[in-house]
Backbone as CSV, one residue per row, in Angstrom:
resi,resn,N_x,N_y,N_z,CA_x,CA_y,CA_z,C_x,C_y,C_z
1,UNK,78.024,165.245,99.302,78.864,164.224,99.884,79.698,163.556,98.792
2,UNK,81.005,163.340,99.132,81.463,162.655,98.175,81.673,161.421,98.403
3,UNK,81.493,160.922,96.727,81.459,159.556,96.197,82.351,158.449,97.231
4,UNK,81.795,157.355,97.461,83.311,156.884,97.812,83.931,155.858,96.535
5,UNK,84.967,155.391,96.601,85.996,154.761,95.855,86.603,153.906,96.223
6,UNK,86.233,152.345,95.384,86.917,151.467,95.795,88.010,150.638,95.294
7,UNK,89.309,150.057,95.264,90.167,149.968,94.749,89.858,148.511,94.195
8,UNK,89.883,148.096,93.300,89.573,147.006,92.471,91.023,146.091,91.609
9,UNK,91.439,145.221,92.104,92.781,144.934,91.183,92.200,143.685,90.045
10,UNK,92.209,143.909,88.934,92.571,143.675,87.303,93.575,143.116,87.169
11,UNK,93.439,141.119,87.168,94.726,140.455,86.552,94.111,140.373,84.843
12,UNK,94.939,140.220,84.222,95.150,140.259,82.826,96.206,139.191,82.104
13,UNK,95.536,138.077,81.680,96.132,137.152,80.361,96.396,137.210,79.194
14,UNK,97.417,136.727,78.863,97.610,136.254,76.872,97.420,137.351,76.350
15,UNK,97.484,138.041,75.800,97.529,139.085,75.268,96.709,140.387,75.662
16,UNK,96.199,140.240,76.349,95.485,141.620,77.178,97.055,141.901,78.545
17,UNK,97.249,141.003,79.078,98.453,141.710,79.498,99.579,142.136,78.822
18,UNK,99.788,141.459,77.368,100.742,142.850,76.980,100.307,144.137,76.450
19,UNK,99.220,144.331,76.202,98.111,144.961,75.994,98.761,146.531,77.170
20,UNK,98.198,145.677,78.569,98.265,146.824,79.849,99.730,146.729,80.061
21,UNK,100.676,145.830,79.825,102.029,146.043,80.244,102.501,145.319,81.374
22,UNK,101.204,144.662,81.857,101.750,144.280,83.406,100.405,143.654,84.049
23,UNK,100.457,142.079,84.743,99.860,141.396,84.937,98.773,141.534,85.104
24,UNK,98.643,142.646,86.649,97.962,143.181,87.257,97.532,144.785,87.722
25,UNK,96.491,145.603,87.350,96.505,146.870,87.003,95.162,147.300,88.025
26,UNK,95.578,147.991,89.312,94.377,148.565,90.246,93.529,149.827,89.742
27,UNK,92.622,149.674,89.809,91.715,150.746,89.245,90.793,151.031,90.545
28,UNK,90.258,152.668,90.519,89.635,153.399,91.817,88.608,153.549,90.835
29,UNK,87.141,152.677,91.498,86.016,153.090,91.051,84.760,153.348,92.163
30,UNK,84.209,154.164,91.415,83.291,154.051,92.688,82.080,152.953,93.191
31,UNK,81.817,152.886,94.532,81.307,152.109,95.097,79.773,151.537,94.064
32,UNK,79.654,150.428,94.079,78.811,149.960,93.184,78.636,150.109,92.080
33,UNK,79.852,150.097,91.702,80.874,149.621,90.007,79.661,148.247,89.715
34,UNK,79.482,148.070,88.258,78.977,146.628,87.705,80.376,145.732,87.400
35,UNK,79.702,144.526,87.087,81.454,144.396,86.085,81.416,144.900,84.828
36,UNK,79.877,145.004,84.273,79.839,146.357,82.527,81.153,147.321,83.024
37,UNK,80.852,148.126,84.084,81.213,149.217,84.047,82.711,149.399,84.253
38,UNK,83.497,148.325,85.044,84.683,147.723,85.087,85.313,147.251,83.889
39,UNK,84.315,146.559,82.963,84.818,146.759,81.553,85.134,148.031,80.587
40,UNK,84.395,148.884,81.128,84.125,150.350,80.372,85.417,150.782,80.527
41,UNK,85.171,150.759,82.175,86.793,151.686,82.818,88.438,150.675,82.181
42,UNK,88.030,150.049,81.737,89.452,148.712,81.119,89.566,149.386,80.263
43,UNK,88.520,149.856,78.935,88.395,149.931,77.655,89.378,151.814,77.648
44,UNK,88.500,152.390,78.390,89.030,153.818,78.420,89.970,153.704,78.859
45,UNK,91.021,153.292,79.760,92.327,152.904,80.173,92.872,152.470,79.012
46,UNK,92.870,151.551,78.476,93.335,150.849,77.639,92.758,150.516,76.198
47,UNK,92.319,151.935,75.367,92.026,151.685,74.359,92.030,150.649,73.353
48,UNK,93.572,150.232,73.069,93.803,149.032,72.340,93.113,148.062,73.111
49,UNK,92.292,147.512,74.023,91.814,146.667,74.255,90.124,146.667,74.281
50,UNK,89.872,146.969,73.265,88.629,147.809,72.671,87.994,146.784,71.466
51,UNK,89.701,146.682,70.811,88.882,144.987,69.616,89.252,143.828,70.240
52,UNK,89.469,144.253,71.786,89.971,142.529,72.075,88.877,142.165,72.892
53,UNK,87.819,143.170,73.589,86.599,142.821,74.480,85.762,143.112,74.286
54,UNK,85.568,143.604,73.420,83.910,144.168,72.314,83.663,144.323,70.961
55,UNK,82.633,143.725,70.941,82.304,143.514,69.215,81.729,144.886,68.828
56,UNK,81.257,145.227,67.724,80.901,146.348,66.866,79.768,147.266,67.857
57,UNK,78.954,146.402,68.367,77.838,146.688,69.645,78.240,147.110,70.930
58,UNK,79.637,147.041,71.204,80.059,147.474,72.112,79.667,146.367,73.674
59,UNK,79.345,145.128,73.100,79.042,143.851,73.764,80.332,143.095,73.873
60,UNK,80.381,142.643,75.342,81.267,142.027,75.566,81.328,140.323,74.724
61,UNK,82.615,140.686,73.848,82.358,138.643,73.009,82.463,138.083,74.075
62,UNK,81.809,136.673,73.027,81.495,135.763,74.240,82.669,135.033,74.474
63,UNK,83.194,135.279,73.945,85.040,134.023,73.711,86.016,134.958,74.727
64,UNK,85.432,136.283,75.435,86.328,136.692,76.776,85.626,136.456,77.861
65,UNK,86.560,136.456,78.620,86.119,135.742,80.213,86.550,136.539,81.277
66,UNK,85.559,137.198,82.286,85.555,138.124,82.720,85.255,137.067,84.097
67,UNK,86.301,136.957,85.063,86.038,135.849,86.578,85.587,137.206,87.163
68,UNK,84.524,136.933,88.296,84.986,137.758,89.643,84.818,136.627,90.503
69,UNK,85.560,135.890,91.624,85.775,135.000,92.293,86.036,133.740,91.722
70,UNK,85.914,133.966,90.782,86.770,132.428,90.181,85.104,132.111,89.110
71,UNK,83.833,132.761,89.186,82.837,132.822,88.360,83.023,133.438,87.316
72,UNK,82.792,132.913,86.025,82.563,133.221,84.920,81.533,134.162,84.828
73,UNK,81.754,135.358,84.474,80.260,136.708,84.452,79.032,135.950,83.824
74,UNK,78.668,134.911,83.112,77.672,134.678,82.636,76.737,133.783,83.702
75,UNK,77.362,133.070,84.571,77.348,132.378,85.281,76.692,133.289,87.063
76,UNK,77.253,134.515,86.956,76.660,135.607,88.036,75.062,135.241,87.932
77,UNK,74.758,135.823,89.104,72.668,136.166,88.863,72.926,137.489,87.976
78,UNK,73.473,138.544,88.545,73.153,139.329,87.543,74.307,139.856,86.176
79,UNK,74.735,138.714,85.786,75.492,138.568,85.048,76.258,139.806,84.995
80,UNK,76.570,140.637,83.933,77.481,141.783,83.339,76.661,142.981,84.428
81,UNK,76.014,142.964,85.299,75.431,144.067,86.368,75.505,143.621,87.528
82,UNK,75.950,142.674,87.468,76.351,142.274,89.127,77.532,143.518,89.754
83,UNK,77.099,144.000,90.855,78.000,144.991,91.367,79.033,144.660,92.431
84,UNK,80.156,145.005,92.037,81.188,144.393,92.521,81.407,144.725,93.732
85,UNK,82.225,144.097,94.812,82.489,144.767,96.050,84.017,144.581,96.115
86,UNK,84.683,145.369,97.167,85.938,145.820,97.254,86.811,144.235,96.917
87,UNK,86.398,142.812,97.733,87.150,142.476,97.974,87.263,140.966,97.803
88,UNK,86.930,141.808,95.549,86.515,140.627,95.040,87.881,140.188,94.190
89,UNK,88.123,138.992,93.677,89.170,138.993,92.811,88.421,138.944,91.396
90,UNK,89.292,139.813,90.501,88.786,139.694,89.114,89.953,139.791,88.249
91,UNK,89.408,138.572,87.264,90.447,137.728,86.520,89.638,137.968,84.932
92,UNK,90.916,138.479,83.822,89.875,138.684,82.292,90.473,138.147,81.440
93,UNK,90.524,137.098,80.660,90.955,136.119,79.900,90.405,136.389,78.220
94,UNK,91.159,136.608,77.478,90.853,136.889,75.997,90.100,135.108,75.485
95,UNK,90.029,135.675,73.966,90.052,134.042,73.512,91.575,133.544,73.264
96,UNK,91.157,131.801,73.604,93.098,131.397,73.650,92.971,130.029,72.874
97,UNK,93.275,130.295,71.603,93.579,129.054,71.183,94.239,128.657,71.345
98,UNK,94.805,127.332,70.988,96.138,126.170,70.712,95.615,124.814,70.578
99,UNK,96.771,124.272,70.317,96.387,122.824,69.375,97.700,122.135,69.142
């Protein structure tokens, strides 16, 4: 049987969107994607964004911000394994200084 696939849209800030080129970037993953694994699929898409969302460990820093519904991933029950559903919004924010 095949997999099914769900369409997931990826807004992108401050320098991760010039990164992807464009605000917002839909990705087809399959059904019971984590948000880890939504990060994975960002990283392989978008190589250069490889030193902007993971340290040497391949751990997401803590200074990016990964929303799904307006929640901060740390803030999930199952934080970075919480499995996403179709018809969630997800929002990924680098670190942003100013002063």
């Amino acid at each position: 049987m095949k997999e099914k696939r769900l369409p997931f849209a990826v807004r992108f800030y401050a320098t991760l969107r010039q990164i992807a080129g464009t605000k917002t970037v839909e990705f087809s993953l399959v059904e019971g994607t984590t948000v880890r694994q939504l990060v994975d699929a960002i990283v392989e898409r978008y190589p250069a964004m490889r030193r902007e969302l993971l340290d040497e460990k391949n751990q997401l820093y803590g200074h990016v911000h990964v929303f799904v519904n307006g929640r901060d991933t740390p803030f999930l029950e199952s934080r970075q394994e919480t499995v996403l559903s179709a018809d969630v919004t997800i929002d990924v924010f680098p670190a942003v200084g100013g002063g």
